[in-house]
N, CA and C atoms as a LAMMPS dump frame, in Angstrom:
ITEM: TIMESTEP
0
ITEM: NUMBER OF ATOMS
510
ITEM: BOX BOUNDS ff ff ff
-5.0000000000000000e+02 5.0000000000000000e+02
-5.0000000000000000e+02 5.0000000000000000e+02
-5.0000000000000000e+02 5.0000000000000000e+02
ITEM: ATOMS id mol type element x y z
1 1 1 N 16.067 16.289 1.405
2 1 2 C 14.712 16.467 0.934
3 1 3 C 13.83 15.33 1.449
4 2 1 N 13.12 15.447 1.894
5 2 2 C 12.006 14.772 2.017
6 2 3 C 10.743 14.126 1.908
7 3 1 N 10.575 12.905 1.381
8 3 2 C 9.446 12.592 0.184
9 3 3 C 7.779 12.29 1.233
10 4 1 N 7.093 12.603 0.834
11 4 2 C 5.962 12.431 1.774
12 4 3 C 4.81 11.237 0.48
13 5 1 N 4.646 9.946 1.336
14 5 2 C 4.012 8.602 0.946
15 5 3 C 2.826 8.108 1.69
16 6 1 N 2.05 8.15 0.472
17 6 2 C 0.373 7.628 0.806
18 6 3 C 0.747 6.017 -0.173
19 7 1 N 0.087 5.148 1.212
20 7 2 C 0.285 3.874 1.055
21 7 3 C -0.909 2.762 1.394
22 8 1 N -1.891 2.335 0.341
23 8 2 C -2.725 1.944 0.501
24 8 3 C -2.848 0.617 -0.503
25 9 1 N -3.761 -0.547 0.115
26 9 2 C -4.457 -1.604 -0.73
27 9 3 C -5.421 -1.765 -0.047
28 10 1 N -6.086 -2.876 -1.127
29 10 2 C -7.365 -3.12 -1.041
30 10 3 C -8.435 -2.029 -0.976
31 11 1 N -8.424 -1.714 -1.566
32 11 2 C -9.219 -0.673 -1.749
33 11 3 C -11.059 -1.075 -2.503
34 12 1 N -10.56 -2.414 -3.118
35 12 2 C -11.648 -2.818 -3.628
36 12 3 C -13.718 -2.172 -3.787
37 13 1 N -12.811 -1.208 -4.905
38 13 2 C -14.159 -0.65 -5.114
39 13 3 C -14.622 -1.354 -6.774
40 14 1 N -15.765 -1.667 -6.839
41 14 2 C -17.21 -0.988 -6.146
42 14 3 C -17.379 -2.201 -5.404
43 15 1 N -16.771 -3.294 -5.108
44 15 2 C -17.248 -4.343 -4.696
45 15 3 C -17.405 -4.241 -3.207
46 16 1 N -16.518 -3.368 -2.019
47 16 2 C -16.719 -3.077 -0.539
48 16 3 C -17.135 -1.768 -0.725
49 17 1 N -17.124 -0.887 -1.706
50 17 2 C -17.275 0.9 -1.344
51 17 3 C -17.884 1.297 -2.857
52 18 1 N -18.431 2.369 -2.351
53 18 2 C -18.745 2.893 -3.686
54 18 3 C -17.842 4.173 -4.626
55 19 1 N -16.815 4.358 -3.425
56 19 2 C -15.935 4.965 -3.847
57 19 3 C -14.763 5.411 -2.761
58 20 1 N -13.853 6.186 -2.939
59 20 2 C -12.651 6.201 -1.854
60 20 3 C -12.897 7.746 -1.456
61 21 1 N -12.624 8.097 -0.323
62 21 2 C -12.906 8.7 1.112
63 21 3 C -11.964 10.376 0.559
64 22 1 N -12.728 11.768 0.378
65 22 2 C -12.184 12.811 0.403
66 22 3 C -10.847 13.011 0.918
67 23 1 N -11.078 12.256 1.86
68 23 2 C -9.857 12.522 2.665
69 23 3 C -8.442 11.452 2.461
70 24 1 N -8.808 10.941 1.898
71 24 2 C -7.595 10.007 1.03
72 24 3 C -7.224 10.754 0.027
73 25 1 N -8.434 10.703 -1.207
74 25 2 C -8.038 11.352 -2.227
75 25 3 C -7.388 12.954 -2.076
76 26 1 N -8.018 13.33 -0.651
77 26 2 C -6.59 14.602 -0.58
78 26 3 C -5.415 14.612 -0.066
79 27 1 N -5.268 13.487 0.466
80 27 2 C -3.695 12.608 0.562
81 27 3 C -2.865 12.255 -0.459
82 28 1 N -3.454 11.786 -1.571
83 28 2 C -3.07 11.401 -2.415
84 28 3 C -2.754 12.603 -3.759
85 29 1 N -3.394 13.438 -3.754
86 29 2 C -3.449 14.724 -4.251
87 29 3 C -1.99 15.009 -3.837
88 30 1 N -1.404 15.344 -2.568
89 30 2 C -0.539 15.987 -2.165
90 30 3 C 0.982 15.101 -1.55
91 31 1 N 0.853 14.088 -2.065
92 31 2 C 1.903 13.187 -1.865
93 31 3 C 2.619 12.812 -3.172
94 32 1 N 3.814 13.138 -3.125
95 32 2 C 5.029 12.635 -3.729
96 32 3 C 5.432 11.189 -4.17
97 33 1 N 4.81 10.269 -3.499
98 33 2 C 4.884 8.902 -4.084
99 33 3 C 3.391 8.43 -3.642
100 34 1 N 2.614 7.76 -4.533
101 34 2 C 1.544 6.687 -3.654
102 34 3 C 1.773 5 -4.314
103 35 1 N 2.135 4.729 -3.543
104 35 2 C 2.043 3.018 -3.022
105 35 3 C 0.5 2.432 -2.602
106 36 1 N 0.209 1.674 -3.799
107 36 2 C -1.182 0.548 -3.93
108 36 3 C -0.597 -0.909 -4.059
109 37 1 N -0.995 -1.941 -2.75
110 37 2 C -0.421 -2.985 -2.722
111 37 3 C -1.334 -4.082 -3.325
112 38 1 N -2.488 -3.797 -4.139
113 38 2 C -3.226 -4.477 -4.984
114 38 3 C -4.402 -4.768 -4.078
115 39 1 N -5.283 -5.397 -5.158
116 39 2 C -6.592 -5.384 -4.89
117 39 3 C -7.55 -3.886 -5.306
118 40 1 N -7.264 -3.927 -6.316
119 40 2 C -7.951 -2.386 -6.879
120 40 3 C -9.153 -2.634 -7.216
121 41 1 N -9.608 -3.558 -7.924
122 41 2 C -10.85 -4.538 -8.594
123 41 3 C -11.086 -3.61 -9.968
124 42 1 N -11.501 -2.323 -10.021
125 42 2 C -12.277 -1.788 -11.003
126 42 3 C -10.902 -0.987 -11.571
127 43 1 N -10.555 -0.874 -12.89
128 43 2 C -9.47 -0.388 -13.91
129 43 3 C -9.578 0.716 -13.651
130 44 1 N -10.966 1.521 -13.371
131 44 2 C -11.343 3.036 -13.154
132 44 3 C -10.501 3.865 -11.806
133 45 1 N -10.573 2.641 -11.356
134 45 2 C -9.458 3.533 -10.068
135 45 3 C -8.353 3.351 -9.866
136 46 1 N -7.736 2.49 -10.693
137 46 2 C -6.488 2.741 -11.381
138 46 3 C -5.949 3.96 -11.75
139 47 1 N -6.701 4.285 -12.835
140 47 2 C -6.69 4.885 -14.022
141 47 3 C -7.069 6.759 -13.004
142 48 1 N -7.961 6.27 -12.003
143 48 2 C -7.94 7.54 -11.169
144 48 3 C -6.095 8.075 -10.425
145 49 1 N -6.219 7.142 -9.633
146 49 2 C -5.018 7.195 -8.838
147 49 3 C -3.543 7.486 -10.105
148 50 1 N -3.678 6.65 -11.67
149 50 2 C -2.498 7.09 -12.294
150 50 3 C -2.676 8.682 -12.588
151 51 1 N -3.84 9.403 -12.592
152 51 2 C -4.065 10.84 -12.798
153 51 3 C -3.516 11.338 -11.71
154 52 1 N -4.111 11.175 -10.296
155 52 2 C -4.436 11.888 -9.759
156 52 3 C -2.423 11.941 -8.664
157 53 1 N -1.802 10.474 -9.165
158 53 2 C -0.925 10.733 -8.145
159 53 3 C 0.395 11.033 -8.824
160 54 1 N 1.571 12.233 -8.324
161 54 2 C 2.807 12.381 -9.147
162 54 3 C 3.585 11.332 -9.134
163 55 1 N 3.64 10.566 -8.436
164 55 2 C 4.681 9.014 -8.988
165 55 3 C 3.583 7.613 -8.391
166 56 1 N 3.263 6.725 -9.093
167 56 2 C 2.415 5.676 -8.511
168 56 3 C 3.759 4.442 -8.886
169 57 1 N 3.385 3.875 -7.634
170 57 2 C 4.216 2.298 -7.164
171 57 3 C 2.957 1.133 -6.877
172 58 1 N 2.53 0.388 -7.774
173 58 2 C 1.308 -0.511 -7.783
174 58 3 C 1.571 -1.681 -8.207
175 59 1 N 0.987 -2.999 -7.795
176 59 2 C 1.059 -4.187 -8.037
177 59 3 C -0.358 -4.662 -8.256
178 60 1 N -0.834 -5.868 -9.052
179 60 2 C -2.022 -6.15 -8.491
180 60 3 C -2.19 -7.154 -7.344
181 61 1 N -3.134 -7.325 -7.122
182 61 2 C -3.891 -8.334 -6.33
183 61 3 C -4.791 -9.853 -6.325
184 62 1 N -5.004 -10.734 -5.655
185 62 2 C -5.565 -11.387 -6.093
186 62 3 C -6.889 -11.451 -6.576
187 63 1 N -7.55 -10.168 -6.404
188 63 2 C -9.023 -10.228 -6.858
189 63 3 C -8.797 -9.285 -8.158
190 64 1 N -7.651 -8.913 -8.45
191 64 2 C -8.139 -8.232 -10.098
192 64 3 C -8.153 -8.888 -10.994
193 65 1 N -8.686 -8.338 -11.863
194 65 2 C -8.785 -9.11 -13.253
195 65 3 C -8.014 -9.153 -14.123
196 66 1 N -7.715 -9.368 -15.392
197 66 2 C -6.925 -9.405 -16.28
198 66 3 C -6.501 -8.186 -16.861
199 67 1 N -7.187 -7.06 -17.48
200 67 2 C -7 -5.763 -17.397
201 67 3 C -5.883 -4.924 -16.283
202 68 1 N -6.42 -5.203 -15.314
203 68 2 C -5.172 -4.495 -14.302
204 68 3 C -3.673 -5.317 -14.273
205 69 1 N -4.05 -7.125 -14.178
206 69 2 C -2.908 -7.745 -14.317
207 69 3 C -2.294 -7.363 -15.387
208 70 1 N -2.801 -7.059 -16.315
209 70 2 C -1.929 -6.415 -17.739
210 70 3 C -0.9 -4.915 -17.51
211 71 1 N -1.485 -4.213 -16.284
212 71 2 C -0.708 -3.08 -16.452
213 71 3 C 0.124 -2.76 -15.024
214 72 1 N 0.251 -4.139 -14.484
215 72 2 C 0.76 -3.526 -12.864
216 72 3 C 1.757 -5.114 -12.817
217 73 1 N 2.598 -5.323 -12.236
218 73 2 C 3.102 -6.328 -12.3
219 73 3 C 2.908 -7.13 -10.842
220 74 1 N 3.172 -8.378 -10.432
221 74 2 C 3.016 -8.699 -9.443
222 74 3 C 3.752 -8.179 -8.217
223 75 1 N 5.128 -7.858 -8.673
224 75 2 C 5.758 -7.585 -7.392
225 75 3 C 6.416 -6.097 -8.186
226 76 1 N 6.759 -5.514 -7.26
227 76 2 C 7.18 -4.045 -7.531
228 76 3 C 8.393 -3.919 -7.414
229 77 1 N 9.326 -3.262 -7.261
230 77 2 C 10.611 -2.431 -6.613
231 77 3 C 10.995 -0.674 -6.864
232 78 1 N 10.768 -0.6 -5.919
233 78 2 C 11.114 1.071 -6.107
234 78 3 C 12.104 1.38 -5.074
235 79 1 N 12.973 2.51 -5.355
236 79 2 C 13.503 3.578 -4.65
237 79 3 C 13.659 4.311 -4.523
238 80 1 N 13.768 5.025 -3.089
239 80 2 C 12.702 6.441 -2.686
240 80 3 C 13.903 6.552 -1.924
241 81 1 N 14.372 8.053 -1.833
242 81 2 C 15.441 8.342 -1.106
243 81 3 C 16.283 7.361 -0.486
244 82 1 N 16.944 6.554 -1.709
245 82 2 C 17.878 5.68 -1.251
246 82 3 C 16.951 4.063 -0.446
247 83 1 N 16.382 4.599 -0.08
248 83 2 C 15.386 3.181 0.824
249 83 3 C 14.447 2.124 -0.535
250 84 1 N 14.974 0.837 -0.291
251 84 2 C 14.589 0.266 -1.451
252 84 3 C 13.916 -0.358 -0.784
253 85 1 N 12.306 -0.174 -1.707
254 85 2 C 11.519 -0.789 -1.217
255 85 3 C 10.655 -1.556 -2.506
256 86 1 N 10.245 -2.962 -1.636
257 86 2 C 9.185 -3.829 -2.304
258 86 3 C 7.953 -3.683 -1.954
259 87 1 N 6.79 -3.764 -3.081
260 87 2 C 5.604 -4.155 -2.734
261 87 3 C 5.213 -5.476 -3.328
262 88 1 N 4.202 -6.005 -2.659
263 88 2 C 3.291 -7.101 -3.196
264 88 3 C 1.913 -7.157 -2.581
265 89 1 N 1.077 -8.067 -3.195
266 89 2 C 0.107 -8.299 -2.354
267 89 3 C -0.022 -9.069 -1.209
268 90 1 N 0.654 -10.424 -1.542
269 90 2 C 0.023 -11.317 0.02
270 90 3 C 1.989 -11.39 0.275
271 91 1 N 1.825 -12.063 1.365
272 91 2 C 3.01 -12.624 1.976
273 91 3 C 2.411 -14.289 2.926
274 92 1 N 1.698 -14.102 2.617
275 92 2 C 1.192 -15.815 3.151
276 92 3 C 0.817 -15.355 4.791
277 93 1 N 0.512 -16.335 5.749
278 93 2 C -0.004 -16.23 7.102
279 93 3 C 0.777 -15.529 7.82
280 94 1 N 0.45 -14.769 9.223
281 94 2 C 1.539 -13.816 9.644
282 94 3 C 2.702 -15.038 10.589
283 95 1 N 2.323 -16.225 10.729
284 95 2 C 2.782 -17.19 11.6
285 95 3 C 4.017 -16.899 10.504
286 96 1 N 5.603 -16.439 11.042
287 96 2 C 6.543 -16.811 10.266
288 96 3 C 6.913 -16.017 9.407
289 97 1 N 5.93 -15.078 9.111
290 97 2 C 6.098 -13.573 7.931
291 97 3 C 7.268 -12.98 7.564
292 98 1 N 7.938 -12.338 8.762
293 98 2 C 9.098 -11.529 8.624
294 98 3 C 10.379 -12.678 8.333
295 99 1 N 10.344 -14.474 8.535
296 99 2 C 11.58 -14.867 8.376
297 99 3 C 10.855 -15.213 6.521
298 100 1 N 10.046 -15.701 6.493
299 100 2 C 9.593 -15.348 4.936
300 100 3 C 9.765 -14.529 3.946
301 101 1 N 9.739 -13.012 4.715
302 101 2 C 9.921 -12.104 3.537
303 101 3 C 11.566 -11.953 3.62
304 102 1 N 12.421 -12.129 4.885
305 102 2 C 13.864 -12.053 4.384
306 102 3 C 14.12 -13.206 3.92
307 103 1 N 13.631 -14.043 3.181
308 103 2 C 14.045 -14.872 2.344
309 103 3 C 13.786 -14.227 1.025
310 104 1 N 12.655 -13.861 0.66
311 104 2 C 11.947 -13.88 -0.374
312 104 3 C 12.3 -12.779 -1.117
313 105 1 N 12.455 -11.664 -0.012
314 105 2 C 12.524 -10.381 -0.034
315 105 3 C 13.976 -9.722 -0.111
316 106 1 N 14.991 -10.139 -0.03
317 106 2 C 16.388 -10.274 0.742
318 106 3 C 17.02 -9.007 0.065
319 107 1 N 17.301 -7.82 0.298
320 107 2 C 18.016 -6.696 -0.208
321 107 3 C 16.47 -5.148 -0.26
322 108 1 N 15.586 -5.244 -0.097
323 108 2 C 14.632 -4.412 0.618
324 108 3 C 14.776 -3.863 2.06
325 109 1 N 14.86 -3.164 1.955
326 109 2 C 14.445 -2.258 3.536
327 109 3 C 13.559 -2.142 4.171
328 110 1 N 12.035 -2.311 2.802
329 110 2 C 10.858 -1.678 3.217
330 110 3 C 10.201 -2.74 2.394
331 111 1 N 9.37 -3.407 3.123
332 111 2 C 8.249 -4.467 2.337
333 111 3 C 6.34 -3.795 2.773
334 112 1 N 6.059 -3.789 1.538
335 112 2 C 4.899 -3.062 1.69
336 112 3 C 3.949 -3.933 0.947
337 113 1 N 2.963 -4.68 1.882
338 113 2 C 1.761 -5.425 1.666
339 113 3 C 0.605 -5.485 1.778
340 114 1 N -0.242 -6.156 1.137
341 114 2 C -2.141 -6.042 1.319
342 114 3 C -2.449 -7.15 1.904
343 115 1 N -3.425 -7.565 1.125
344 115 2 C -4.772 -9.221 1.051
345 115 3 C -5.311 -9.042 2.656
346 116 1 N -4.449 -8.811 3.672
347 116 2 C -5.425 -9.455 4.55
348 116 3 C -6.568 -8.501 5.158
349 117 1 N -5.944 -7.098 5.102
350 117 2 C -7.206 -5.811 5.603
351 117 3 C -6.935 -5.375 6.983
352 118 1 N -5.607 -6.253 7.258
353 118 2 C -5.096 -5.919 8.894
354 118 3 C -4.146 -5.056 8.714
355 119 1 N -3.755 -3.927 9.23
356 119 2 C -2.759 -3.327 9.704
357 119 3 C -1.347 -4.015 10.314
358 120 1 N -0.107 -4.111 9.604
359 120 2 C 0.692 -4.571 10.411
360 120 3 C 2.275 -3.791 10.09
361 121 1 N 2.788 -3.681 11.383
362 121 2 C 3.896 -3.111 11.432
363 121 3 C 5.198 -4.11 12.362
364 122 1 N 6.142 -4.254 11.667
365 122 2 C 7.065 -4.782 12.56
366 122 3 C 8.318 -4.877 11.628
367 123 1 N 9.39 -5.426 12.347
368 123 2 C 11.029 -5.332 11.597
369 123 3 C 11.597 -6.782 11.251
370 124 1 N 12.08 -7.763 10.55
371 124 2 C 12.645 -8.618 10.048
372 124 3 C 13.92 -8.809 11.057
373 125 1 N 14.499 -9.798 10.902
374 125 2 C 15.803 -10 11.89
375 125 3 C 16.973 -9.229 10.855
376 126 1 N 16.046 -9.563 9.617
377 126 2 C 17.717 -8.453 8.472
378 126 3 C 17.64 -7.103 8.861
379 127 1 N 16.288 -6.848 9.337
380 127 2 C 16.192 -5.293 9.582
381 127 3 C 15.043 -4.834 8.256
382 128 1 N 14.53 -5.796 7.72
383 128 2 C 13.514 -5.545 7.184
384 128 3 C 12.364 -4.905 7.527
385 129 1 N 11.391 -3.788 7.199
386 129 2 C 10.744 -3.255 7.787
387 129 3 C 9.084 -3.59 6.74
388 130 1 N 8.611 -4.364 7.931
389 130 2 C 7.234 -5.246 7.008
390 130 3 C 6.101 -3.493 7.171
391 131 1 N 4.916 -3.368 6.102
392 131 2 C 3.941 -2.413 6.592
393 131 3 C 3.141 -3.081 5.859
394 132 1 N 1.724 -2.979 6.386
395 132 2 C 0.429 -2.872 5.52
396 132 3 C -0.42 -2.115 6.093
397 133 1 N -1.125 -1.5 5.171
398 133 2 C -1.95 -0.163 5.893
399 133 3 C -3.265 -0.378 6.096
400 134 1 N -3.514 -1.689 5.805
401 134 2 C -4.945 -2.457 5.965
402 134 3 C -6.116 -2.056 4.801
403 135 1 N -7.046 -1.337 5.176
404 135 2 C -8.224 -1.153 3.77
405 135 3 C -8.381 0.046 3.832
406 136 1 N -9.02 0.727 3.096
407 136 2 C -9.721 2.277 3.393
408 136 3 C -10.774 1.601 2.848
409 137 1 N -11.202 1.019 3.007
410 137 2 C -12.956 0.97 2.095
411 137 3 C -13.504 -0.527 3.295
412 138 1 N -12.686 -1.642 3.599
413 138 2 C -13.224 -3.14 4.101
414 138 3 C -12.375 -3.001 5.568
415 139 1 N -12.854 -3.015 6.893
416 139 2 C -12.559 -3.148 8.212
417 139 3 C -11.969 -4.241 8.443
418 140 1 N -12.683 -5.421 7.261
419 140 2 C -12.413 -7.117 7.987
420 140 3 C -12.057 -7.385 9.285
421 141 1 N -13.244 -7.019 10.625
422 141 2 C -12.541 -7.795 11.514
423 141 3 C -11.599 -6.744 12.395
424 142 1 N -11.69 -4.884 11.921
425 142 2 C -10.84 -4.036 12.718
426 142 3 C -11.504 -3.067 12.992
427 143 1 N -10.905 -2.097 14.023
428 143 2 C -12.438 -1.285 14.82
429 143 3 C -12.034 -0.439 13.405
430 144 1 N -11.667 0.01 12.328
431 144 2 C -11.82 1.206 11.622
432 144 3 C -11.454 0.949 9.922
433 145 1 N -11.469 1.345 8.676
434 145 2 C -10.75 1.44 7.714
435 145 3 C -9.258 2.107 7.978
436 146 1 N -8.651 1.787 7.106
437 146 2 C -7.679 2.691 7.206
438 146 3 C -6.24 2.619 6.058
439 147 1 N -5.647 3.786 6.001
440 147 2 C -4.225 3.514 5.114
441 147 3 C -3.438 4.057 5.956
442 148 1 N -2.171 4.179 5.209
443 148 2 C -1.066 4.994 6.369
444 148 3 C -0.602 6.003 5.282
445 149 1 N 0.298 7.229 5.721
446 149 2 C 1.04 8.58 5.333
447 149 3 C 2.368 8.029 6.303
448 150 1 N 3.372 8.235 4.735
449 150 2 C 5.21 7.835 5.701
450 150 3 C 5.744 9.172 5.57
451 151 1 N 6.706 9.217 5.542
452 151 2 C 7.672 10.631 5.103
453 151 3 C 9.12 9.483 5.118
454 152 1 N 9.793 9.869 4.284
455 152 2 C 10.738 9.337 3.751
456 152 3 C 12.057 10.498 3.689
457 153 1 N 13.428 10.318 4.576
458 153 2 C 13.978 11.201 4.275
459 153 3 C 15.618 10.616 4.179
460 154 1 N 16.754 10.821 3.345
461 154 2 C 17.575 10.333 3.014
462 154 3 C 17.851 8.894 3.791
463 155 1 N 17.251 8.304 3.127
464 155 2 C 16.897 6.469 3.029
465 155 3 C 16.594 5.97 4.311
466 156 1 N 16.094 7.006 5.26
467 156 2 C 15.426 5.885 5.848
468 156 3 C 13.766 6.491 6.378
469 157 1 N 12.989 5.837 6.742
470 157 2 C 11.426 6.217 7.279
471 157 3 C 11.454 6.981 8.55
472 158 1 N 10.818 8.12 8.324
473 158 2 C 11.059 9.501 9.561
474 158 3 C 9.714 9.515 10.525
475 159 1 N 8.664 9.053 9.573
476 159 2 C 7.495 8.831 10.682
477 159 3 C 6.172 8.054 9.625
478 160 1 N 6.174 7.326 10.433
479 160 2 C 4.59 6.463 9.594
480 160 3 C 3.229 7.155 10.514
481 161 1 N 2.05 7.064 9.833
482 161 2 C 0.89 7.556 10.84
483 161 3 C -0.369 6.353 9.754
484 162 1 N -0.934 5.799 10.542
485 162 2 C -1.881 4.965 10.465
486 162 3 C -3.255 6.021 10.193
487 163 1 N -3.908 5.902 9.358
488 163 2 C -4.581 7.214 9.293
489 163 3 C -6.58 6.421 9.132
490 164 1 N -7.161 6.811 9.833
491 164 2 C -8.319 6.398 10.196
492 164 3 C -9.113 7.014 9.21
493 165 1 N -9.948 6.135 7.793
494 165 2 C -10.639 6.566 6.691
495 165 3 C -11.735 7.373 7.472
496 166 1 N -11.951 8.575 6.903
497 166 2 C -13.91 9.265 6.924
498 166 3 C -14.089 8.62 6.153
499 167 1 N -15.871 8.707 6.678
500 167 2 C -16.515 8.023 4.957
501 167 3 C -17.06 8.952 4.037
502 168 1 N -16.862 10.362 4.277
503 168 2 C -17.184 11.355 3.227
504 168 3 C -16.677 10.696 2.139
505 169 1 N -17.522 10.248 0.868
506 169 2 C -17.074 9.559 -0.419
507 169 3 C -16.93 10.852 -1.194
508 170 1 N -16.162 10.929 -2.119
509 170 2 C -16.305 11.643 -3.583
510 170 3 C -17.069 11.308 -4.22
């Protein structure tokens, strides 16, 4: 069986957007797990995404407030067809990242991160597999917004797609 994963942070609304992109929220509609690597800012879209998604995997971020820190923990662990995966928000500078997170991280497959708004993909020397899907709402510094869609199929990742936000808002 095969699990299909919408994987997004920073999303920081209302403070970069006034709201998140049709075309996410119909990603998220139709996905089996969604992964938020923090930075939500407003409780309301929390509280959207716990409606709107059949299993949510969320941490907060450094820009939420106390409210969200109350209901999301800092670091996550989930497993999804056998593939155990972590989220968090930061992992510190990319100088050094992947020998960082197999320290930090050590028994994950799949490390899934925010804070910086960059897109990054690459593998650990354990075989760790780092992702961040960058922003759907803040570019910081990249030609586009964006999150990613995985598919997940007996424990390991079958295809990631980097997915370029519209700005049709809801």
């Amino acid at each position: 069986m095969t699990t299909r994963v919408i994987v997004v942070s920073d999303t920081h609304v209302p403070q970069r957007a006034h709201g998140l992109s049709r075309g996410l929220w119909a990603d998220i509609d139709a996905a089996d797990v969604v992964i938020h690597a923090g930075d939500w800012i407003d409780p309301a879209v929390l509280d959207a995404f716990e409606q709107r998604a059949q299993r949510l995997v969320g941490v907060y971020g450094n820009n939420d407030g106390a409210e969200i820190r109350q209901r999301l923990p800092q670091v996550a662990a989930a497993t999804i067809e056998g593939l155990r995966i972590t989220v968090v928000h930061e992992t510190g500078p990319a100088s050094g990242r992947e020998q960082r997170c197999d320290r930090d991280f050590a028994g994950s497959d799949l490390l899934i991160f925010g804070h910086s708004h960059i897109p990054w993909d690459s593998v650990s020397s354990a075989g760790m597999r780092l992702l961040n899907p960058g922003s759907p709402t803040d570019r910081r510094r990249q030609p586009a917004c964006t999150y990613l869609r995985m598919v997940i199929d007996v424990g390991r990742i079958v295809a990631t797609e980097l997915v370029v936000t519209d700005r049709t808002l809801t």
